[in-house]
HTML snippet that shows the backbone in 3Dmol.js (N, CA, C, O; Angstrom):
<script src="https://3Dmol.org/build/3Dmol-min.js"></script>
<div id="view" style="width:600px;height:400px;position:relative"></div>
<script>
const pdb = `
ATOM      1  N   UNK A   1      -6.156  -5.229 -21.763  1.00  0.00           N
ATOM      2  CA  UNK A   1      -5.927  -6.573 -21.294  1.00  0.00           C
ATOM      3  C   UNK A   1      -6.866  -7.501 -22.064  1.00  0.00           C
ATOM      4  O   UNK A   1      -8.013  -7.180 -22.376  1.00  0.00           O
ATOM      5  N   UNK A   2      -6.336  -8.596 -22.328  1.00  0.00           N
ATOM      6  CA  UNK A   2      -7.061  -9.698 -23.185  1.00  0.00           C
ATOM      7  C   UNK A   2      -7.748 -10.848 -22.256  1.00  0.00           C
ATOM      8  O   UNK A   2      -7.711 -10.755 -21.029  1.00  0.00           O
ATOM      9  N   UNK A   3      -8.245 -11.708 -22.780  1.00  0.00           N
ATOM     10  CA  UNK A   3      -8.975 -12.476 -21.849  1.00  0.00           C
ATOM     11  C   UNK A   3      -8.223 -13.647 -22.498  1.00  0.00           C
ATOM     12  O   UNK A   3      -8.637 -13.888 -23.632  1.00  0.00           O
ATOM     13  N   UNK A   4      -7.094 -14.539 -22.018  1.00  0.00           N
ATOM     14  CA  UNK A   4      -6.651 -15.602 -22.653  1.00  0.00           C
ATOM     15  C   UNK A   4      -6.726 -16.868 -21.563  1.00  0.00           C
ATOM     16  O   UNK A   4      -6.805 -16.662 -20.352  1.00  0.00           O
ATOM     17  N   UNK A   5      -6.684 -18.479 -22.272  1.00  0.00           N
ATOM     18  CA  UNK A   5      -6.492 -19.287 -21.415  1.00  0.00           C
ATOM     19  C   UNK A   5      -5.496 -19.681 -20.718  1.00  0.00           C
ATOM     20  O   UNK A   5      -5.647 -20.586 -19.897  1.00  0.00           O
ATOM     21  N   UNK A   6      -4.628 -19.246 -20.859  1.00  0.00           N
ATOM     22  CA  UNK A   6      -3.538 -19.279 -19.858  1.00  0.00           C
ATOM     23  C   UNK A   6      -3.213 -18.194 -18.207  1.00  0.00           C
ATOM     24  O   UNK A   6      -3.384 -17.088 -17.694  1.00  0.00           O
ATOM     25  N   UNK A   7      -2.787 -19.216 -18.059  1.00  0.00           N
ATOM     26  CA  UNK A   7      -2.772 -18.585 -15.954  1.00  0.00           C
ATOM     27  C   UNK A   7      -2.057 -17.356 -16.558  1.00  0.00           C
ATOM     28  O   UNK A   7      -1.446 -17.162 -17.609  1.00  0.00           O
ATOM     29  N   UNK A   8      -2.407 -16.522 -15.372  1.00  0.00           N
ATOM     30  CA  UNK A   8      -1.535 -15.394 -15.361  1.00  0.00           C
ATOM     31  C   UNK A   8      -1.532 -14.819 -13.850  1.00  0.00           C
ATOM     32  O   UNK A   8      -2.490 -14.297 -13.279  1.00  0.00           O
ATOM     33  N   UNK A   9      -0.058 -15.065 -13.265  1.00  0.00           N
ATOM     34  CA  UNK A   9       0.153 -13.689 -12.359  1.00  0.00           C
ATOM     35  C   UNK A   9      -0.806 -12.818 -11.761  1.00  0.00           C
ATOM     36  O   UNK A   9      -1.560 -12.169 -12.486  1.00  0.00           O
ATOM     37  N   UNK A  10      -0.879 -12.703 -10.092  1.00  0.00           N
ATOM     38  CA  UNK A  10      -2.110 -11.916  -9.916  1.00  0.00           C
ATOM     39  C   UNK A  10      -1.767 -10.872  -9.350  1.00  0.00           C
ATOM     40  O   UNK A  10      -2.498 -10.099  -8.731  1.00  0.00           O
ATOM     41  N   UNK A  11       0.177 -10.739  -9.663  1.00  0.00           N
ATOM     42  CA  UNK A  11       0.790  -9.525  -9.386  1.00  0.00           C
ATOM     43  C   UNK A  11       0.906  -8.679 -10.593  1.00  0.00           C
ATOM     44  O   UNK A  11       1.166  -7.482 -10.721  1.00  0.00           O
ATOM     45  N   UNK A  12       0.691  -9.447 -11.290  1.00  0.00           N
ATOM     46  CA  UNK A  12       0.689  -8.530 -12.944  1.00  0.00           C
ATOM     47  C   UNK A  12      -1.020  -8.632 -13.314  1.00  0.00           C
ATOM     48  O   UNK A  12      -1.312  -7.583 -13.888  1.00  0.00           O
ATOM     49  N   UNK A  13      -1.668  -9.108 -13.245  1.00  0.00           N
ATOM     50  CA  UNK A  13      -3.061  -8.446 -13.164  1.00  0.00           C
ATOM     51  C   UNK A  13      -3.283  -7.748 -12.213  1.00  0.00           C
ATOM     52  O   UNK A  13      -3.906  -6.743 -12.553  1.00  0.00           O
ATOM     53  N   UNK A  14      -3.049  -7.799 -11.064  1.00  0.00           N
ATOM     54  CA  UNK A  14      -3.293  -6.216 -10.204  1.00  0.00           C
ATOM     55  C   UNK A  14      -2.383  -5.276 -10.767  1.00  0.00           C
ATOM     56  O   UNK A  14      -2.987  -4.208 -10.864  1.00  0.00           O
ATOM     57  N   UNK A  15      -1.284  -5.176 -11.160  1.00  0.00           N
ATOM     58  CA  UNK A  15      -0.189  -3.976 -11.371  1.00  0.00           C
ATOM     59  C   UNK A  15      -1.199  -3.081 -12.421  1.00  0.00           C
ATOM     60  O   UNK A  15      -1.644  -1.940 -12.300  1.00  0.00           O
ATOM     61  N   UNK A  16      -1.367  -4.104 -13.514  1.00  0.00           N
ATOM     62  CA  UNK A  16      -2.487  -3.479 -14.514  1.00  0.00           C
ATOM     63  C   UNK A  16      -3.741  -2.573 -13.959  1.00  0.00           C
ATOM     64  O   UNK A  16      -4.084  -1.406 -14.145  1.00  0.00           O
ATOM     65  N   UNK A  17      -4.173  -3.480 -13.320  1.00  0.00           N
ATOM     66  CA  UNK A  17      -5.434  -2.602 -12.459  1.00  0.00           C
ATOM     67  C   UNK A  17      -5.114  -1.142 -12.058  1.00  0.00           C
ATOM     68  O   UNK A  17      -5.389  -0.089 -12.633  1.00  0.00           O
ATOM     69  N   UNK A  18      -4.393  -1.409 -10.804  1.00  0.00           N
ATOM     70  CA  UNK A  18      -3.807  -0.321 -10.284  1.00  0.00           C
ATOM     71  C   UNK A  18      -3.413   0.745 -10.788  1.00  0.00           C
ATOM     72  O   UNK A  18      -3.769   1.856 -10.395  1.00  0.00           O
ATOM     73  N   UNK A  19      -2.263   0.424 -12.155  1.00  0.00           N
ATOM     74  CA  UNK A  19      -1.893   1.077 -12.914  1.00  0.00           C
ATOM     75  C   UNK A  19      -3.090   1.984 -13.504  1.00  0.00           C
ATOM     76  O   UNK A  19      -2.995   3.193 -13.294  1.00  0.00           O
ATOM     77  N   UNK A  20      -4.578   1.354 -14.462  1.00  0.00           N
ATOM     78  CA  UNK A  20      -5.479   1.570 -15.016  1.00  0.00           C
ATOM     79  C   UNK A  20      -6.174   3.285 -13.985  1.00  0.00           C
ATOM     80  O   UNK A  20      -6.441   4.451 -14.275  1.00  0.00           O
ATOM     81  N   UNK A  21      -6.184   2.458 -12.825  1.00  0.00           N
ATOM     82  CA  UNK A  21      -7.261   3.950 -11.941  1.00  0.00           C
ATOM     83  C   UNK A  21      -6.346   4.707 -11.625  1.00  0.00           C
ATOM     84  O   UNK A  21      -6.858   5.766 -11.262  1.00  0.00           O
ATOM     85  N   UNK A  22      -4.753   4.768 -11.532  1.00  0.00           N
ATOM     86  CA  UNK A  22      -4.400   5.732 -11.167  1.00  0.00           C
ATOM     87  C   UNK A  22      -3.681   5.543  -9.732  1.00  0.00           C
ATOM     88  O   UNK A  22      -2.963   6.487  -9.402  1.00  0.00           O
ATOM     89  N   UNK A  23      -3.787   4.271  -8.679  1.00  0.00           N
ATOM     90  CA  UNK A  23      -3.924   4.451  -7.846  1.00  0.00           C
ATOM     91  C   UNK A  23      -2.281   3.336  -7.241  1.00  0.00           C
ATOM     92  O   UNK A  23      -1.849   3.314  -6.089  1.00  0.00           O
ATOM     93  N   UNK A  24      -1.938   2.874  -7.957  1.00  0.00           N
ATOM     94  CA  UNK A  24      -0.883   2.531  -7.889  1.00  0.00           C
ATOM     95  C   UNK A  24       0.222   3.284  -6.612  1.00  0.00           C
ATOM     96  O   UNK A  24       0.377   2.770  -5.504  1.00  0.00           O
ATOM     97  N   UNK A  25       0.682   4.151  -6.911  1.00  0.00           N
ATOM     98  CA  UNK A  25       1.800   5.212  -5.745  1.00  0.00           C
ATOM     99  C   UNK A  25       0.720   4.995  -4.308  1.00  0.00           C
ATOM    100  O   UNK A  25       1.057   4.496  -3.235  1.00  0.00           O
ATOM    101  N   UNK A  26      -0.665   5.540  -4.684  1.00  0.00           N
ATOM    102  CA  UNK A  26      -1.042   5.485  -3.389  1.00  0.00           C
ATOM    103  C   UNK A  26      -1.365   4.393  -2.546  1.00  0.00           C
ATOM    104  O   UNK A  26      -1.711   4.581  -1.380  1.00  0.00           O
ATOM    105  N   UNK A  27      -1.272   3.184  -3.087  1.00  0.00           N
ATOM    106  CA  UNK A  27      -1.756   1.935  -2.310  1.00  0.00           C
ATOM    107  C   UNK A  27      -0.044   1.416  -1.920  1.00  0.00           C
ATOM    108  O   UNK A  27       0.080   0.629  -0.982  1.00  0.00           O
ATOM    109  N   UNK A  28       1.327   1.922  -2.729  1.00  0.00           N
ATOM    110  CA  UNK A  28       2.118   1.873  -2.001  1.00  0.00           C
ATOM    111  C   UNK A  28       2.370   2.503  -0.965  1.00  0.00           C
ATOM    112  O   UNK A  28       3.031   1.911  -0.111  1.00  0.00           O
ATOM    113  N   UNK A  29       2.026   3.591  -0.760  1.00  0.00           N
ATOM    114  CA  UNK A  29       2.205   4.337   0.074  1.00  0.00           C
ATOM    115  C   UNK A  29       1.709   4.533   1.473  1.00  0.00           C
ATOM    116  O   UNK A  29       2.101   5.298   2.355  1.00  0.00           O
ATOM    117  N   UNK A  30       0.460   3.380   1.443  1.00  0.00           N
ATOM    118  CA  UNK A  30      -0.571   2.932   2.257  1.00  0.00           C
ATOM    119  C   UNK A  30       0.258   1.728   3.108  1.00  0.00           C
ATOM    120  O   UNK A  30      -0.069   1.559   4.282  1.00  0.00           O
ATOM    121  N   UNK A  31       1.406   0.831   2.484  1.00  0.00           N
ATOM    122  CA  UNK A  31       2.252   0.053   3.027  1.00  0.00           C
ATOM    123  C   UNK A  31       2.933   0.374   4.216  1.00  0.00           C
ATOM    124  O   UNK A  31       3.621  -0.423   4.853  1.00  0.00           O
ATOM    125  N   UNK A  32       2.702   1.723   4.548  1.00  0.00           N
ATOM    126  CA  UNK A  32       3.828   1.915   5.823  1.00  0.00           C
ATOM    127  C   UNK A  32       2.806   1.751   6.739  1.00  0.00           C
ATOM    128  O   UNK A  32       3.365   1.248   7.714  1.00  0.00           O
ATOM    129  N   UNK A  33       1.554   1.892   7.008  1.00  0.00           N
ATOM    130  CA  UNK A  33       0.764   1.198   8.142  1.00  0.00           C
ATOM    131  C   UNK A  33       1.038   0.033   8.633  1.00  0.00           C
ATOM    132  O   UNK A  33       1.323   0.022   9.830  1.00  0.00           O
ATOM    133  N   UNK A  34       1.040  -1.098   7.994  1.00  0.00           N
ATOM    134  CA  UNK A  34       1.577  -2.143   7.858  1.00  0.00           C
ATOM    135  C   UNK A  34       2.958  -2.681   8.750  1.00  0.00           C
ATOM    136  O   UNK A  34       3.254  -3.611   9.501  1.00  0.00           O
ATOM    137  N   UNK A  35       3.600  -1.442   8.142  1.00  0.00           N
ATOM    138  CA  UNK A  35       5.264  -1.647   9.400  1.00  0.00           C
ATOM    139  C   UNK A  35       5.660  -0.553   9.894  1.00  0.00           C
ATOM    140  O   UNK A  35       6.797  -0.082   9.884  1.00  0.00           O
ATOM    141  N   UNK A  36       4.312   0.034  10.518  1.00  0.00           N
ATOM    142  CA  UNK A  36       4.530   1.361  11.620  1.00  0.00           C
ATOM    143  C   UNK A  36       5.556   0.960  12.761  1.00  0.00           C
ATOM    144  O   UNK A  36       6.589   1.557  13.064  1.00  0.00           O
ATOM    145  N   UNK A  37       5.093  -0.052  13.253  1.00  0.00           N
ATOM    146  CA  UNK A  37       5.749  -0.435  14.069  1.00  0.00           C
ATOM    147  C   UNK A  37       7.241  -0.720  13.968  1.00  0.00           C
ATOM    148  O   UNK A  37       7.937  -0.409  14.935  1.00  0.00           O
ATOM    149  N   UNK A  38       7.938  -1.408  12.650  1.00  0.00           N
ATOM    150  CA  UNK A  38       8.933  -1.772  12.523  1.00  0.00           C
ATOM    151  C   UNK A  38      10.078  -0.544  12.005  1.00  0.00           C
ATOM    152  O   UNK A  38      11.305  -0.616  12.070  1.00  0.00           O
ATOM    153  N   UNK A  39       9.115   0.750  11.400  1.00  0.00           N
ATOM    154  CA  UNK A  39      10.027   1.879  10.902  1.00  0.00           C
ATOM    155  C   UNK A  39      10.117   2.732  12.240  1.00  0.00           C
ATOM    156  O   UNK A  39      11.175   3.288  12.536  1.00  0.00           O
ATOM    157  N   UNK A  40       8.944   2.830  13.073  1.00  0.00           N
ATOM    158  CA  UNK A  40       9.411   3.697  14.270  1.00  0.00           C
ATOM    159  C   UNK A  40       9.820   2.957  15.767  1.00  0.00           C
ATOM    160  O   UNK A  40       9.613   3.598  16.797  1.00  0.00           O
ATOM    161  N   UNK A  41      10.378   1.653  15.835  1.00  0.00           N
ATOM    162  CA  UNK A  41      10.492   1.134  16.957  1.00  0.00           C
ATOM    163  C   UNK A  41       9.411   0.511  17.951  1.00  0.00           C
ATOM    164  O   UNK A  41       8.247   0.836  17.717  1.00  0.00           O
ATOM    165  N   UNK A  42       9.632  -0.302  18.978  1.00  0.00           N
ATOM    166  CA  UNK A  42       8.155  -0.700  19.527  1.00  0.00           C
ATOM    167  C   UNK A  42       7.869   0.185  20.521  1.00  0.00           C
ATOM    168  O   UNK A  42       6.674   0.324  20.782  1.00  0.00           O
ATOM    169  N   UNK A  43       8.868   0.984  21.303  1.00  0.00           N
ATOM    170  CA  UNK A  43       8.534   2.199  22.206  1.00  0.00           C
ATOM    171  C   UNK A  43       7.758   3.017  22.018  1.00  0.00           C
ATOM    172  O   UNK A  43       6.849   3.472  22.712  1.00  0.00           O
ATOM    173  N   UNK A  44       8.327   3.356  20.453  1.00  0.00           N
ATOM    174  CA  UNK A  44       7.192   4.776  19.685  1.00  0.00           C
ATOM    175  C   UNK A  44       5.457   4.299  18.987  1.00  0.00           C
ATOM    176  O   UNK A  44       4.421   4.866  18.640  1.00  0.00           O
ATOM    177  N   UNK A  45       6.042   2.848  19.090  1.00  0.00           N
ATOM    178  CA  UNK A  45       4.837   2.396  18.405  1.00  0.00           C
ATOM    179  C   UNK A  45       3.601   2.038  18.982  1.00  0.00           C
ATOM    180  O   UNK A  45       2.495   1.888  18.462  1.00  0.00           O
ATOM    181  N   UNK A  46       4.188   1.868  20.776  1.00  0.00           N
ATOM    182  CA  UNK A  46       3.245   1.144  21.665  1.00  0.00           C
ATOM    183  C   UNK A  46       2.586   2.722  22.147  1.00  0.00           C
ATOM    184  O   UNK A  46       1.765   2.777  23.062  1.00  0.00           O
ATOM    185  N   UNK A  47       3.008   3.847  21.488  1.00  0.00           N
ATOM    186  CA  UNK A  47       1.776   5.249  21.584  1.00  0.00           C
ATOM    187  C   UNK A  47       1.626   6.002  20.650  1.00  0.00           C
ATOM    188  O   UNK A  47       1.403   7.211  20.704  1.00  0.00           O
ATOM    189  N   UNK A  48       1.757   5.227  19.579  1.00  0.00           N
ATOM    190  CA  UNK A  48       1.383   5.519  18.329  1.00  0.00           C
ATOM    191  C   UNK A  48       0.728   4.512  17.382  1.00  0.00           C
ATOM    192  O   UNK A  48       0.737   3.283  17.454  1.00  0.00           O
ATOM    193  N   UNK A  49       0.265   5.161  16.652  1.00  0.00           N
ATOM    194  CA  UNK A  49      -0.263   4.535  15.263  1.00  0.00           C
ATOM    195  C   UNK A  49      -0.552   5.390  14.060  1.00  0.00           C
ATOM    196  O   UNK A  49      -0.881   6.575  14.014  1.00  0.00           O
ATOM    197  N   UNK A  50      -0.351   4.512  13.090  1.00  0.00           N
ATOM    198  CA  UNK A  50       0.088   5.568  12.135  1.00  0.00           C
ATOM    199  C   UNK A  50      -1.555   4.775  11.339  1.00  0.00           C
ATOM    200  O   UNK A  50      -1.957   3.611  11.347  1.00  0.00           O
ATOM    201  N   UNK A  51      -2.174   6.123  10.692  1.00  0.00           N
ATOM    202  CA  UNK A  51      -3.565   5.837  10.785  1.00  0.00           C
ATOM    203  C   UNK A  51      -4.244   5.924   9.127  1.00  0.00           C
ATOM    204  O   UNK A  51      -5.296   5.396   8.765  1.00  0.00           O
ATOM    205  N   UNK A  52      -3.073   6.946   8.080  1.00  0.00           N
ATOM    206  CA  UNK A  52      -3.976   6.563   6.689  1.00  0.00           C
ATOM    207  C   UNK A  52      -2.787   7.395   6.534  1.00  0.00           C
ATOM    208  O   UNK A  52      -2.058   7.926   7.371  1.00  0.00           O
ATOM    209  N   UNK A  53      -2.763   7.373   4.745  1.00  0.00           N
ATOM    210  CA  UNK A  53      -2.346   8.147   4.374  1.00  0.00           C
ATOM    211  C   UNK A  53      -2.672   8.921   3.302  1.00  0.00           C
ATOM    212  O   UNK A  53      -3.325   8.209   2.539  1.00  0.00           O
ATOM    213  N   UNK A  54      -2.505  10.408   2.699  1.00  0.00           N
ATOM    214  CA  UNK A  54      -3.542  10.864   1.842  1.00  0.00           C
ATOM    215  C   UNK A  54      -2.360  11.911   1.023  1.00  0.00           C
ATOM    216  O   UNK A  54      -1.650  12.837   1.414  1.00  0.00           O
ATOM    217  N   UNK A  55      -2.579  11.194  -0.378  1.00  0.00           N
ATOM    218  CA  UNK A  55      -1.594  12.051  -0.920  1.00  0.00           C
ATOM    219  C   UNK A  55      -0.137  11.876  -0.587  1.00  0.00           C
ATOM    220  O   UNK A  55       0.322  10.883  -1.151  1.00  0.00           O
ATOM    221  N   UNK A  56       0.725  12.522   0.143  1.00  0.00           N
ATOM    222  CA  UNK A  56       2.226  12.776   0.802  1.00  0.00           C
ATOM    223  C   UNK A  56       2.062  12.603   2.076  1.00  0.00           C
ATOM    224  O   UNK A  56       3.014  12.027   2.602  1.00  0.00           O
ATOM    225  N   UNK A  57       0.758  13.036   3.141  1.00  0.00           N
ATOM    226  CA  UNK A  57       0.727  13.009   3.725  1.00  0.00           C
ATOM    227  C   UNK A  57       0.474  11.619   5.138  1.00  0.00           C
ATOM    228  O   UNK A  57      -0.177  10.575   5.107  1.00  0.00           O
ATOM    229  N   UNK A  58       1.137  12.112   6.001  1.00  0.00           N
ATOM    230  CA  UNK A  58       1.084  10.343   6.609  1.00  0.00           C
ATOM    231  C   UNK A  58       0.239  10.784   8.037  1.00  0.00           C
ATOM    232  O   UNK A  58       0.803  11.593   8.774  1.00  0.00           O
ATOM    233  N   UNK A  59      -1.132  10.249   8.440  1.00  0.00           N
ATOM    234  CA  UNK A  59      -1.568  10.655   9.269  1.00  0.00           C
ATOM    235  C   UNK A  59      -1.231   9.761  10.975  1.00  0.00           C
ATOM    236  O   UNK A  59      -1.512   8.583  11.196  1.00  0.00           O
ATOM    237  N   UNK A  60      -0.632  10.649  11.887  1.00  0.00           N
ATOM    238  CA  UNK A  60      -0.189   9.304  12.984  1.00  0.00           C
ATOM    239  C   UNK A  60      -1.239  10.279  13.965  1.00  0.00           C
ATOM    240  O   UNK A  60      -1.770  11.383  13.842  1.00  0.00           O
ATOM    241  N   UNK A  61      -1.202   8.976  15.213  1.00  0.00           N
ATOM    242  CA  UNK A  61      -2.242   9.035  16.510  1.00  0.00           C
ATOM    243  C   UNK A  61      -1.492   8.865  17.394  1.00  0.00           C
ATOM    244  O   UNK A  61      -1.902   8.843  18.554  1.00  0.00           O
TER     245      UNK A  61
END
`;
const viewer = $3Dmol.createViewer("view");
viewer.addModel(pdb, "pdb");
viewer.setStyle({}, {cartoon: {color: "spectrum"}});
viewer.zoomTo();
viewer.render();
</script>
């Protein structure tokens, strides 16, 4: 990445980032915390929580 004067995107300077460590898949994958609630309903959600995720794995409570 270059250092230029023009604006740039801070969805394409993070993609870069992300991309750079590796960590990209897993910070998507970290998104389903976010809408625990909305992928498992509010019934399942009001005794649950869905708590990290590591690798494939999705940890719920």
């Amino acid at each position: 990445m270059t250092r230029d004067s023009r604006p740039v995107r801070i969805g394409a300077v993070l993609s870069s980032v992300l991309d750079e460590h590796g960590v990209r898949d897993q910070v998507q994958r970290m998104g389903v915390l976010e809408v625990w609630p909305e992928i498992v309903g509010e019934k399942l959600a009001e005794v649950t929580r869905a708590k990290g995720v590591d690798d494939t794995t999705l940890f719920v409570r």
